[in-house]
C-alpha positions as CSV (number, residue, x, y, z in Angstrom):
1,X,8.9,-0.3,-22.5
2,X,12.4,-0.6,-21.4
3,X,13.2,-0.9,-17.2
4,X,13.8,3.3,-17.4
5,X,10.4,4.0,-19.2
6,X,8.3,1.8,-16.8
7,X,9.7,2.7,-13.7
8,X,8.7,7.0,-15.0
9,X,4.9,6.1,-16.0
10,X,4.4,3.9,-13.1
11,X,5.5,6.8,-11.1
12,X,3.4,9.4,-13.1
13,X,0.1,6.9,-13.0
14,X,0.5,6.9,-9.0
15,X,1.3,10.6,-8.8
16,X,-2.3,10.8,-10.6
17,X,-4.1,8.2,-8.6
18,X,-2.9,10.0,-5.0
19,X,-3.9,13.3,-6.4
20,X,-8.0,12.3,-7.8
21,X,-8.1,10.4,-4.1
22,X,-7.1,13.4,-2.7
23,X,-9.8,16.0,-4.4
24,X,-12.7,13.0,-3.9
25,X,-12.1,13.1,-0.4
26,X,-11.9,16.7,0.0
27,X,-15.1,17.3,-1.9
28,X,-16.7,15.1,1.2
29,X,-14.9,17.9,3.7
30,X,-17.0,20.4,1.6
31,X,-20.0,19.2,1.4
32,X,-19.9,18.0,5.4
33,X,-19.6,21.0,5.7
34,X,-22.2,22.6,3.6
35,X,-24.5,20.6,5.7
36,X,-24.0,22.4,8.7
37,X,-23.9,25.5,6.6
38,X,-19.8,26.5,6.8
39,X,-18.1,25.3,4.2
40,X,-15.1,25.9,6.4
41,X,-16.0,23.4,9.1
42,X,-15.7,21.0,6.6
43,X,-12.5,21.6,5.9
44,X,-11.7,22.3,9.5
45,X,-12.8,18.5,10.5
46,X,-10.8,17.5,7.2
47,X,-7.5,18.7,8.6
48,X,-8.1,17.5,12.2
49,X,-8.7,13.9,11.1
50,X,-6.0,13.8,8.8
51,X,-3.2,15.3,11.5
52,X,-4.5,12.6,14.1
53,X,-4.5,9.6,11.5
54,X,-1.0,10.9,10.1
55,X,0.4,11.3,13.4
56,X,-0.7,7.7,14.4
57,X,0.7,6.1,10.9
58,X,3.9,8.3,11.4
59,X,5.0,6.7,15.1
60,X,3.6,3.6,15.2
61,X,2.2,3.1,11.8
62,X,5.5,0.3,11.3
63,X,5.4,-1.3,14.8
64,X,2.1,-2.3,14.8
65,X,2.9,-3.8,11.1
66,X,5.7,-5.7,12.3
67,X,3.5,-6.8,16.0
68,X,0.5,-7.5,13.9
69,X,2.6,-10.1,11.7
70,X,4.2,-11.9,14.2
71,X,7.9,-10.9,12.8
72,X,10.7,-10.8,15.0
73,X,14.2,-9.0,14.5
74,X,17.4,-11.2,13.7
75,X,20.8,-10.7,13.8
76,X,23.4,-11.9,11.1
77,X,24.8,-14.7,12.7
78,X,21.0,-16.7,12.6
79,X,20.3,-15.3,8.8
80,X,23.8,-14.7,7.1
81,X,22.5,-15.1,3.8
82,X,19.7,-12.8,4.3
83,X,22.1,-10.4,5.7
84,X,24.5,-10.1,2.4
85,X,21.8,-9.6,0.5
86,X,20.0,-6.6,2.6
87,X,23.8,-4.9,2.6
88,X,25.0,-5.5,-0.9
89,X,21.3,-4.3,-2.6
90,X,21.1,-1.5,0.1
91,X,24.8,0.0,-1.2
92,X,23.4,-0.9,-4.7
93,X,20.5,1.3,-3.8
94,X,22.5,3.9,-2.2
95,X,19.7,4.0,1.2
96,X,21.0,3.0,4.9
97,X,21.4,-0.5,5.3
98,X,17.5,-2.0,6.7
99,X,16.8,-3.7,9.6
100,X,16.3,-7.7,9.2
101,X,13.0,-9.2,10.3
102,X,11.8,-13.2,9.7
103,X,8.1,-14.6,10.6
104,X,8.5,-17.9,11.1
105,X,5.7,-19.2,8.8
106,X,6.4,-22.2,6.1
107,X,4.8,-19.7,3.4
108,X,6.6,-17.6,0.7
109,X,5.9,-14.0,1.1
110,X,8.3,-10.8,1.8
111,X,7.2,-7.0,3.0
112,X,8.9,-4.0,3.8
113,X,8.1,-0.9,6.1
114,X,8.8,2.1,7.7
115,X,8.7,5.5,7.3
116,X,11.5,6.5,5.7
117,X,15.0,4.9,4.4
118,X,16.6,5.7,7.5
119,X,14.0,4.0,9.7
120,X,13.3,1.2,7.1
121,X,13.1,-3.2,7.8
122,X,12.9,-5.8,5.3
123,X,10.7,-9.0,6.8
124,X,10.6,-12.3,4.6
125,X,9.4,-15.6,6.0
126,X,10.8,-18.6,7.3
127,X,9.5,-20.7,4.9
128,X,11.2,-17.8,1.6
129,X,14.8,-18.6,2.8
130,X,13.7,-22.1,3.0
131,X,12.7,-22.1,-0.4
132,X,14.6,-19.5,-2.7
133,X,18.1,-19.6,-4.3
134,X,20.2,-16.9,-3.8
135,X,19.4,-15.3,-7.2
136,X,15.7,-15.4,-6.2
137,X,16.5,-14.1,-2.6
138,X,18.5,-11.1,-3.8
139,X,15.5,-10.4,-6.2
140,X,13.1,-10.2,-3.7
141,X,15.4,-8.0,-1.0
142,X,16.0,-5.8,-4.3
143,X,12.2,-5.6,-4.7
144,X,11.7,-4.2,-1.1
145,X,14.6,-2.3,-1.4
146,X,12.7,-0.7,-4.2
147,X,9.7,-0.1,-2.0
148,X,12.2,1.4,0.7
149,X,13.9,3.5,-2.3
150,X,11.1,4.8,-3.6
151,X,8.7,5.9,-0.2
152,X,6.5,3.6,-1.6
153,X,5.3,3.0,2.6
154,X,5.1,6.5,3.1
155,X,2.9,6.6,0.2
156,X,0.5,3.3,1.1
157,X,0.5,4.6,4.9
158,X,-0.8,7.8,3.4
159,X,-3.3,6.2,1.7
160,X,-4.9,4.3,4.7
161,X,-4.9,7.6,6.1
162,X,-7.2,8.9,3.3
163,X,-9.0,5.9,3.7
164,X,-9.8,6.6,7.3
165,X,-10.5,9.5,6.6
166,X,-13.2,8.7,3.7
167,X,-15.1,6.5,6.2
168,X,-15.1,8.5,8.8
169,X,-16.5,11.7,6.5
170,X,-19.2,9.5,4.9
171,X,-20.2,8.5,8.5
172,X,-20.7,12.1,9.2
173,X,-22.3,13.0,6.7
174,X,-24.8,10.2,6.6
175,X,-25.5,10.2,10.5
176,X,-26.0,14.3,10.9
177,X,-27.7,15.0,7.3
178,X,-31.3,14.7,8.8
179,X,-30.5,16.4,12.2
180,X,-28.5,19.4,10.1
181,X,-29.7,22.8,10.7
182,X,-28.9,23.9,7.6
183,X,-32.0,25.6,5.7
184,X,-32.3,23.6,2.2
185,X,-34.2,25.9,-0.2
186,X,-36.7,23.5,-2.2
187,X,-35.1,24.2,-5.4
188,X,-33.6,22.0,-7.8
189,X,-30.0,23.0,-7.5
190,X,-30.4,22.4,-3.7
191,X,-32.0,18.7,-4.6
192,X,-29.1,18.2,-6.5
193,X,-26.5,18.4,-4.1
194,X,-28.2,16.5,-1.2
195,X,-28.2,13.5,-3.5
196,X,-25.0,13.6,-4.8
197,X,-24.0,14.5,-1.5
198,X,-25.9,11.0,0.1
199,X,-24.2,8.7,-2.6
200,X,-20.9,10.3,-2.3
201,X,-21.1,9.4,1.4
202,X,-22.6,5.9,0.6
203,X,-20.0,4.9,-1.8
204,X,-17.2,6.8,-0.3
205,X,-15.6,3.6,1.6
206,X,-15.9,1.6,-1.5
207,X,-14.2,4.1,-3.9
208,X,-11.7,4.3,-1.3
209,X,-10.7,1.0,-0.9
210,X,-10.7,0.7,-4.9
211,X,-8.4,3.7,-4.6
212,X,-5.8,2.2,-2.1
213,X,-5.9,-1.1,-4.1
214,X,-4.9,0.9,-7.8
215,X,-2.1,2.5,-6.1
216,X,-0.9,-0.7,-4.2
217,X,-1.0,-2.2,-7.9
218,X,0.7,0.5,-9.6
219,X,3.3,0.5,-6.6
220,X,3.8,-3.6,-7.3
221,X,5.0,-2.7,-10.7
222,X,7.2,-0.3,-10.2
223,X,8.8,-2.5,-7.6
224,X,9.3,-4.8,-9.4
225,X,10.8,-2.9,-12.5
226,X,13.2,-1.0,-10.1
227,X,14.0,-4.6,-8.4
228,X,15.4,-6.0,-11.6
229,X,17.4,-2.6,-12.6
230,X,19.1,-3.1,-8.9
231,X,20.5,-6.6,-9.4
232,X,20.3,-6.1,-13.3
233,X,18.7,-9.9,-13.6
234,X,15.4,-9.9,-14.0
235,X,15.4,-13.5,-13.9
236,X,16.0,-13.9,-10.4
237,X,12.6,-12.2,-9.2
238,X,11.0,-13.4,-11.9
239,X,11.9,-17.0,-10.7
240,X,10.9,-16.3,-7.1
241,X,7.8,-15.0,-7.6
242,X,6.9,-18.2,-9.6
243,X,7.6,-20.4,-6.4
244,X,6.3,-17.8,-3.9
245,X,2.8,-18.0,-6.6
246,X,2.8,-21.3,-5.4
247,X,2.3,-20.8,-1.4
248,X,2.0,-17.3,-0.8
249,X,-1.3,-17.3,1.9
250,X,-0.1,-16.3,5.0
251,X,-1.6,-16.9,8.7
252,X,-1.0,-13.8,10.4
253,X,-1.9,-11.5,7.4
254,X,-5.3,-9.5,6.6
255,X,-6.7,-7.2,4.6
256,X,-5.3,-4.3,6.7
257,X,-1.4,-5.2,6.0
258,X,-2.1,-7.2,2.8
259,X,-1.0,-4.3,0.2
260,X,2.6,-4.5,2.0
261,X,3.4,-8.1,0.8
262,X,5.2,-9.0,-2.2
263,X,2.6,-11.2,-3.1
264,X,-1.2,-11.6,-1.6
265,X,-0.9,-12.9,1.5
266,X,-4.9,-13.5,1.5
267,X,-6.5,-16.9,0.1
268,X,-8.9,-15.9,-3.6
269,X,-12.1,-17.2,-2.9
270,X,-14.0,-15.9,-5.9
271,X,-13.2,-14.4,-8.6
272,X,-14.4,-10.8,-6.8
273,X,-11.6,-11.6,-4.7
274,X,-9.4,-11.4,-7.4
275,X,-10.7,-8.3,-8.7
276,X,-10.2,-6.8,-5.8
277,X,-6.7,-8.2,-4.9
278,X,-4.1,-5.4,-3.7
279,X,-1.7,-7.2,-5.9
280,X,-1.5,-7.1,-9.9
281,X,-1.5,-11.1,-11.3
282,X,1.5,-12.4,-10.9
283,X,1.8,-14.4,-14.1
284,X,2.1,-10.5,-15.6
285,X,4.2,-9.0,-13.3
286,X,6.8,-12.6,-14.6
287,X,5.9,-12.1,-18.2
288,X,7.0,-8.1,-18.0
289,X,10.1,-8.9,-15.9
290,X,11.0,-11.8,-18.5
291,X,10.3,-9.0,-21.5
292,X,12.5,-6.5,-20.2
């Protein structure tokens, strides 16, 4: 695939993914509430929890990103460097120009948030600038830039919301099925849907999370693919990413902000770690950027 061709199926495969995690969860609404015999409450408490999660994501979702990572805002007299990069990509990219954030951390890792382009910030480490030419520096701003372009925040933001909301379901469900007044008919059909009802709510977290990690994946991608058409050298991210492959772990991170990062922030301990790893391998995401 050429740089034009990747960036429209990556786009496609994540239009996909959003909507099957969308119809999963909203078969949990249902059945909730089929247990207490209105289908409509269950879509009722559906709605409620996803305009109290969204809400929360939409105001404060990027603060408490930024607070929970230790970054602080700089201005372009500390990071100059940093600076021409963010302003020459962002008029590249035609988007406002993003706020400039460092965490001061010897690791090589990069992230971007907020909610929309207008009320976007691009945070790198301390130890990135150390590290990175200015090739591999504009690669990674264009990357984030790509993530800024694209809403791909607004889209992973939405997706802990659906996560949320899958636990909180599946707790529901599992607490109040045996205190339910609803009167189950001992016939097969009704058998049926009890226990595909109890292992929906069982699994629900799990599929969830395995959800949230295929679009963070599929999101990496297409970053990455957009990055390289921005600076038109795929070279330079392919570069940094080798170097930031090398220390990427980062103190302050966990599995809550982990899909945001350029790379995995989060130390593999097994190879279920990897599985499981919000971020395709990066010796791929280099031999696709080097193909292109």
């Amino acid at each position: 695939m050429n740089i034009y061709d990747q960036v429209s199926w990556n786009k496609t495969k994540s239009y996909i993914i959003i909507f099957i995690f969308i119809i999963f969860i909203s078969s949990l609404g249902i059945f909730l509430g089929w247990l207490y015999g209105s289908y409509i409450l269950g879509f009722i408490v559906f709605t409620i929890a996803a305009v109290i999660y969204s809400i929360i994501a939409w105001i404060e979702g990027s603060n408490i990103i930024l607070k929970a990572t230790g970054a602080r805002e700089v201005t372009k007299a500390e990071y100059p460097h940093l600076f021409h990069a963010i302003e020459g990509l962002s008029i590249a990219a035609a988007i406002p120009i993003p706020k400039a954030y460092v965490i001061d951390d010897e690791s090589l890792n990069a992230f971007a948030t907020g909610k929309d382009p207008k009320n976007a910030s691009i945070t790198v480490t301390t130890g990135l600038l150390k590290k990175l030419n200015r090739q591999e520096l504009e690669g990674v701003v264009a990357h984030e830039m790509s993530h800024i372009k694209n809403y791909d925040i607004r889209i992973m933001l939405f997706s802990v919301v659906m996560i949320g909301m899958t636990i909180l379901l599946s707790h529901i469900i599992l607490r109040s099925f045996l205190f339910s007044d609803r009167d189950r008919e001992n016939n097969n059909f009704t058998i049926i849907i009890i226990v595909v009802g109890i292992i929906l709510a069982v699994l629900a977290p799990f599929i969830a999370e395995l959800m949230k990690l295929a679009i963070s994946r599929k999101r990496e991608y297409l970053a990455d693919a957009n990055g390289a058409l921005l600076t038109r050298n795929p070279e330079g991210l392919a570069s940094a990413l080798e170097k930031i492959s090398e220390k990427s772990e980062l103190k302050k991170a966990d599995k809550a902000t982990a899909h945001l990062f350029i790379a995995s922030p989060l130390k593999a301990k097994s190879f279920f770690s990897n599985l499981f790893s919000t971020h395709p391998p990066i010796d791929d995401r280099i031999k696709k950027l080097r193909s292109m």
